[in-house]
C-alpha positions as semicolon CSV with decimal commas, in nm:
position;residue;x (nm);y (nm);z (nm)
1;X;1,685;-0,254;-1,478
2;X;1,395;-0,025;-1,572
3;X;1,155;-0,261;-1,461
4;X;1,309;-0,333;-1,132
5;X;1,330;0,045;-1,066
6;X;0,945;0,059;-1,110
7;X;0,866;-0,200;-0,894
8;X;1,116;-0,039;-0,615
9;X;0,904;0,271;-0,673
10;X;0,579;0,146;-0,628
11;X;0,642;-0,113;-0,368
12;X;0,425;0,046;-0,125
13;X;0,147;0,027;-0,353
14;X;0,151;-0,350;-0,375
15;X;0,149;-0,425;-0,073
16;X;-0,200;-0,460;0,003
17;X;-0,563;-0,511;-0,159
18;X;-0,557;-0,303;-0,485
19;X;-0,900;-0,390;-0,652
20;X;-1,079;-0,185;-0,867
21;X;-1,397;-0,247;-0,811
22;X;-1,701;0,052;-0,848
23;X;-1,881;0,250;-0,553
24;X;-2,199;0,185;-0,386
25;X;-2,288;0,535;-0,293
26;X;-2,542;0,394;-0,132
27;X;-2,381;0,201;0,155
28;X;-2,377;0,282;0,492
29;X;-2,032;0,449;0,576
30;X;-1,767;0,352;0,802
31;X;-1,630;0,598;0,965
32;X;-1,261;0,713;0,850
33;X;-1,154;0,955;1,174
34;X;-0,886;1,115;1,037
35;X;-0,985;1,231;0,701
36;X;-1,284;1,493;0,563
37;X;-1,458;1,199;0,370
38;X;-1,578;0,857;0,447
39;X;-1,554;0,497;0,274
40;X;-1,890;0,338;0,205
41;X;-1,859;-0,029;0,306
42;X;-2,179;-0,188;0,480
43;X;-2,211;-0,508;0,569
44;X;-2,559;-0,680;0,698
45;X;-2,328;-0,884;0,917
46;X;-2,319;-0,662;1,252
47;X;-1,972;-0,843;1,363
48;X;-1,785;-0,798;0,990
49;X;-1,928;-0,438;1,042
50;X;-1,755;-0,409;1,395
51;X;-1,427;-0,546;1,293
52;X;-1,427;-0,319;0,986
53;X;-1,484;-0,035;1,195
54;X;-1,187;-0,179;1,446
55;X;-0,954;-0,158;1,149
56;X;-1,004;0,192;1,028
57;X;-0,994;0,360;1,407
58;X;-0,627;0,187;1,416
59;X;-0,543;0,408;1,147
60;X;-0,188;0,589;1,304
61;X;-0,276;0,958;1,302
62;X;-0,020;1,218;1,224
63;X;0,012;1,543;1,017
64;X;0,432;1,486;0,889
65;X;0,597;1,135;0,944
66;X;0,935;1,023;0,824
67;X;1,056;0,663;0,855
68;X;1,316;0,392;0,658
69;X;1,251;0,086;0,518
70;X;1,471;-0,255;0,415
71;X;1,347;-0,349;0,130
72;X;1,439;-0,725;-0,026
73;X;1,332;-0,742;-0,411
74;X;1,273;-1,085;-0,641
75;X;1,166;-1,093;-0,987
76;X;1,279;-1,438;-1,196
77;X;1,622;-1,423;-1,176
78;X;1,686;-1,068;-1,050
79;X;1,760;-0,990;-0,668
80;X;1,779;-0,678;-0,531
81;X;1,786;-0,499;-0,184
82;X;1,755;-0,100;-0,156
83;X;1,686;0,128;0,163
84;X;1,393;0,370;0,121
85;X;1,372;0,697;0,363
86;X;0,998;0,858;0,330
87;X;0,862;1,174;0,440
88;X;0,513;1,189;0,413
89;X;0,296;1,514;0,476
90;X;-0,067;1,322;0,521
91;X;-0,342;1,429;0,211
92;X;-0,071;1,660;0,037
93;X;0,269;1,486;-0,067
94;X;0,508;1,172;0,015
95;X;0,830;1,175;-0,053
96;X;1,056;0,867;-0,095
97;X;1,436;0,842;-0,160
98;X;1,540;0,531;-0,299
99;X;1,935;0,392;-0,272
100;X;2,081;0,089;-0,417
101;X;2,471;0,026;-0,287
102;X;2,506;0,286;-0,050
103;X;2,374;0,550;-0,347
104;X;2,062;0,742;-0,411
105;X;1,880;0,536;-0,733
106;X;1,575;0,743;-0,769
107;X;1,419;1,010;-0,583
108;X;1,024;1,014;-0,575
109;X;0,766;1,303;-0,508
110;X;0,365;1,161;-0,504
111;X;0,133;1,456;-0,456
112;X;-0,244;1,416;-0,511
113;X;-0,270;1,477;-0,875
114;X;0,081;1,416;-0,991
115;X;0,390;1,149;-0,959
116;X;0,766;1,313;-1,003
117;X;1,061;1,099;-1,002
118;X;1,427;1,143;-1,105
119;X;1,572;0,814;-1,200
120;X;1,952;0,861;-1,163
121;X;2,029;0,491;-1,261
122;X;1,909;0,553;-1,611
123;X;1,946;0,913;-1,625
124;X;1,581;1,009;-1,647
125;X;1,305;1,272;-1,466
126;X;0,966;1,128;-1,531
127;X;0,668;1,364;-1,466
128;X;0,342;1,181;-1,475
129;X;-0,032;1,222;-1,380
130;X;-0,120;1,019;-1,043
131;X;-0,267;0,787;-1,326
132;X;0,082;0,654;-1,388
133;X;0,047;0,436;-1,072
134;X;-0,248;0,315;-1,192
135;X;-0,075;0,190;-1,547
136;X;0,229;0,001;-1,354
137;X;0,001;-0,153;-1,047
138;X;-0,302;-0,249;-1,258
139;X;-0,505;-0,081;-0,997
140;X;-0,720;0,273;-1,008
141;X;-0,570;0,403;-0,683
142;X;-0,652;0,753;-0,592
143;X;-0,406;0,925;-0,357
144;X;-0,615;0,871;-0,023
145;X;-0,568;0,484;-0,145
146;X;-0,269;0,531;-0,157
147;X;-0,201;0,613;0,186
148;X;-0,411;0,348;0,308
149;X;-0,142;0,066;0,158
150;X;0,127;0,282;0,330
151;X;-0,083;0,252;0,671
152;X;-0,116;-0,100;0,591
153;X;-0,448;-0,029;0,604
154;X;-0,691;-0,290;0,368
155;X;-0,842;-0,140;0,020
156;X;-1,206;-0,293;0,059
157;X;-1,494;-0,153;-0,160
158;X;-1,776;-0,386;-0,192
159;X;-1,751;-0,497;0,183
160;X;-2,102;-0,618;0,145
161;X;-2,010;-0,982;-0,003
162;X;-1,771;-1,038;0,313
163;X;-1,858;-1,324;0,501
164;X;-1,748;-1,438;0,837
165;X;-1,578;-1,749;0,976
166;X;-1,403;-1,759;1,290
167;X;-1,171;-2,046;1,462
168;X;-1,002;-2,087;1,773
169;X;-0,649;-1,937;1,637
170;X;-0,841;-1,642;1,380
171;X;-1,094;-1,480;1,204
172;X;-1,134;-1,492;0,878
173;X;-1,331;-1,233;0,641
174;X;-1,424;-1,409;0,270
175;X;-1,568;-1,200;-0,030
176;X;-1,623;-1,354;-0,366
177;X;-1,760;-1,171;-0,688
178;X;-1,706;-1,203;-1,117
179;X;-1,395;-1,148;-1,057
180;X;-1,231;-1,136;-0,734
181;X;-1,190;-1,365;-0,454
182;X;-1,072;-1,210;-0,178
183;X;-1,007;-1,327;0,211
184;X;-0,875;-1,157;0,497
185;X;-0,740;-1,292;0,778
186;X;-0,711;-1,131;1,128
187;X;-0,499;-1,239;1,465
188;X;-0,637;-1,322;1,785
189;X;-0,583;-0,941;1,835
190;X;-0,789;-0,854;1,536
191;X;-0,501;-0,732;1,353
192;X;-0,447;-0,801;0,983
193;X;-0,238;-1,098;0,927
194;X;-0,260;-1,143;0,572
195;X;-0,452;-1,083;0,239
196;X;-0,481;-1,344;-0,044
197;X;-0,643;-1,203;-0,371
198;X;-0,736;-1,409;-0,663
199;X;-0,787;-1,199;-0,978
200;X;-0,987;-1,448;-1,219
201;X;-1,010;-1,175;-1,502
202;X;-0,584;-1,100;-1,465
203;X;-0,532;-1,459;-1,417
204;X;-0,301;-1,363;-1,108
205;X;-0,268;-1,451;-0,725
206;X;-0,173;-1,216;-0,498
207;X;-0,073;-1,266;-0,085
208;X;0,037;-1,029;0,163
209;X;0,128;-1,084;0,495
210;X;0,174;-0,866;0,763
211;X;0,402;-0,899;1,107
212;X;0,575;-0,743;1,427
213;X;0,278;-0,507;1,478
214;X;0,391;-0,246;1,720
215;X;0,231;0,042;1,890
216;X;0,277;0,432;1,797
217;X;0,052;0,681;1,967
218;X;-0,196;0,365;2,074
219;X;-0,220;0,234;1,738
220;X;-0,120;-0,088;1,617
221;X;0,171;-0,062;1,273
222;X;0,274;-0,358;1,109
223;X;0,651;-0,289;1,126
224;X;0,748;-0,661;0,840
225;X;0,483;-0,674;0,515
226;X;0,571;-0,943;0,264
227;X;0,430;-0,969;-0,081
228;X;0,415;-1,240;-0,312
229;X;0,248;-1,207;-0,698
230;X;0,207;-1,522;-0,943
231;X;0,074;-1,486;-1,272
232;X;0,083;-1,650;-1,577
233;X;0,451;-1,535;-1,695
234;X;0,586;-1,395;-1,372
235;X;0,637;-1,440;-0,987
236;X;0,728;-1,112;-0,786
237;X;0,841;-1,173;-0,409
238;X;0,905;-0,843;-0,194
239;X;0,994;-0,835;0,178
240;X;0,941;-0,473;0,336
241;X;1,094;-0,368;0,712
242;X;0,968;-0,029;0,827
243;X;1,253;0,075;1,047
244;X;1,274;0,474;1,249
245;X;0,934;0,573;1,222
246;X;0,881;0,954;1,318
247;X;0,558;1,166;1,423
248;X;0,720;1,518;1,318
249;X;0,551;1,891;1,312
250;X;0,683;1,948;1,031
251;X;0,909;1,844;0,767
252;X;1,116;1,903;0,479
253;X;1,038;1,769;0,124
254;X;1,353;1,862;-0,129
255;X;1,307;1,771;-0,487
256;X;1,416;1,928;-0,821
257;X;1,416;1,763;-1,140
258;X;1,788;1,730;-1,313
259;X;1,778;1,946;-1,621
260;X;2,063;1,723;-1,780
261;X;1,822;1,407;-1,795
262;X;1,611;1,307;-2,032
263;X;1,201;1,383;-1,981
264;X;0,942;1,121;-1,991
């Protein structure tokens, strides 16, 4: 049960490219319009370049935004299905409450330093460094990442190995390194369809898909996300439906640990 409450926690998370792969501080930026900093991807390929730069200006701008989600869960021989309602305060908190059967499971507070979450299912308050994320995905996700998976928004750092091939029905973007081999493929519309990762050092495959893109404030969400993770021991399915999403001026975020549960 433990396990399948961690996964419903960080489901956002794995929803998208999670690679930890190092800087080039280098690189020529692309630029990210609605935050104070920039990500360095360059690629030599002018046309990668421009549909790079296409994805980030879709990024859906907003200061508060709440929304619900339908969330389907499969893990070997466990099934489960939860509702999620977020609140999200962009670059300072996100909130998520999580219920299983018509009851609140776990209540989750993600600020840019530090992960809170009262687990009522096993009686628990965990306080944890943002770091925690890192130890359950595998991935060294810093809170800005963070809210790029939530955007649906890719998590590309060496964009300079990303080569190009385009068809009649898509385009394609292809990166292979040591370790990774990654390809991204976009709609006629230059959307995101889906991402396939292959993780030679993990031994694991990962594929996300994205679907029923529709359009808030002129930008372009993917309302259905499906994830699928094979390793060696394990195969993790998750379908995701974003359901009531909200463009707010401001919004409430109530939390309190319970003083009666255990601390971890």
């Amino acid at each position: 049960m433990k396990r399948t409450i961690y996964l419903s926690i960080i489901v956002f998370t794995l929803l998208t490219v999670a690679c930890n792969r190092p800087k080039d501080k280098t690189t020529q930026p692309i630029v990210d319009n609605n935050q104070t900093t920039t990500d360095s991807i360059y690629n030599s390929n002018p046309k990668v370049m421009a549909l790079l730069q296409n994805i980030y200006n879709n990024e859906l701008p907003f200061e508060f935004l709440s929304a619900k989600m339908k969330t389907k869960a499969q893990m070997g021989n466990i099934n489960q299905s939860f509702n999620t309602q977020l609140r999200w305060h962009k670059n300072n908190k996100i909130w998520m409450s999580m219920s299983l059967f018509g009851f609140e499971g776990a209540r989750v507070l993600i600020e840019p330093d530090s992960v809170f979450i009262v687990d009522r299912l096993n009686k628990r308050n965990i306080v944890q460094p943002l770091s925690f994320i890192k130890e359950k995905t595998q991935a060294n996700l810093s809170f800005r990442d963070i809210e790029k998976i939530l955007l649906g928004l890719p998590f590309l750092i060496d964009a300079s190995k990303l080569q190009l091939d385009e068809t009649q029905a898509n385009t394609t973007l292809k990166a292979i390194d040591n370790r990774f081999t990654t390809i991204i493929v976009l709609n006629k519309q230059n959307l995101i369809q889906s991402i396939q990762i292959n993780d030679k050092m993990m031994q694991q495959n990962i594929y996300s898909s994205y679907d029923d893109y529709q359009t808030i404030n002129n930008k372009h969400f993917a309302y259905k996300r499906s994830l699928k993770i094979v390793s060696q021991n394990n195969t993790f399915a998750m379908d995701v439906e974003f359901q009531n999403i909200d463009i707010l001026k401001a919004l409430d975020f109530p939390f309190s640990l319970n003083e009666k549960y255990s601390f971890e």
